[in-house]
N, C-alpha and C positions, 0 to 999 in steps of 0.2 A: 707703385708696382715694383713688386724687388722682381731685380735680374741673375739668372742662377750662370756661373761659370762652370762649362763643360770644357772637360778636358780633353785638349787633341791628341795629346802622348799615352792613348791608351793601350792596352795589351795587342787588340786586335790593328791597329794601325800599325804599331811598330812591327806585327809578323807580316801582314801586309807590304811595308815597305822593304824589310828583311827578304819574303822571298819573289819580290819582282827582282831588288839587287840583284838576287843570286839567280834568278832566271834569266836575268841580263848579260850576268856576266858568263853562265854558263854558254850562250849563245856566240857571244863573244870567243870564246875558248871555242868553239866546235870550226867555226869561220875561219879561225886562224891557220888551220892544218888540213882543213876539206881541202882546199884547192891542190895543194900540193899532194894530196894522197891521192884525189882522182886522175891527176897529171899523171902518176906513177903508176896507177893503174891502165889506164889508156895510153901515155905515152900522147896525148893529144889534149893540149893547152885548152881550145873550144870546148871540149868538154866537160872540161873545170870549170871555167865561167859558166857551162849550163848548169850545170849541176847546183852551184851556189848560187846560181840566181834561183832557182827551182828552189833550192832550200828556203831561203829569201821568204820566194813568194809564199810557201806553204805556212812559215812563220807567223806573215802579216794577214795572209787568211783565215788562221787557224782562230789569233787572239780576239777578234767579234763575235765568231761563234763559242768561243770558251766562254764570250764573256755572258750571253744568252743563255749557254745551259747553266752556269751557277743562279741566274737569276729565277731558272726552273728546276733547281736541285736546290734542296734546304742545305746550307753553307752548314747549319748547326750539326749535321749527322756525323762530319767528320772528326775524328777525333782532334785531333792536330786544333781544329776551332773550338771543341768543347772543351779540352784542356786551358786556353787563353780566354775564354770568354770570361 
């Protein structure tokens, strides 16, 4: 029985890994100054921690349900994918 090598460093994993990076780090970046900007707005510290926890939580809610509609939206229609495919 011949065994065929598939490659894991293919176009579509490395955009994959590419823009979780960047949606990681973009996340990263928004955390770092929410709190002090809501502080400055309110003038009340609680309401920073709410707010970023609220951020937080919409975040880790949000990525189950993204992950459900790509598996009920064809990934191929967008450009960005048909380009790397």
């Amino acid at each position: 029985m011949k065994q065929t090598k598939e490659k894991l460093w293919t176009w579509q994993y490395i955009l994959a890994v590419t823009l979780t990076f960047l949606f990681f780090l973009s996340l990263q970046a928004l955390l770092g100054g929410f709190p002090v900007y809501v502080t400055e707005i309110s003038h009340n510290p609680a309401n920073a921690g709410l707010m970023t926890t609220a951020f937080m939580f919409a975040a880790v809610v949000s990525r189950p349900i993204m992950g459900m509609m790509m598996h009920k939206i064809n990934m191929k229609k967008y450009p960005l994918f048909i380009f790397f495919s």
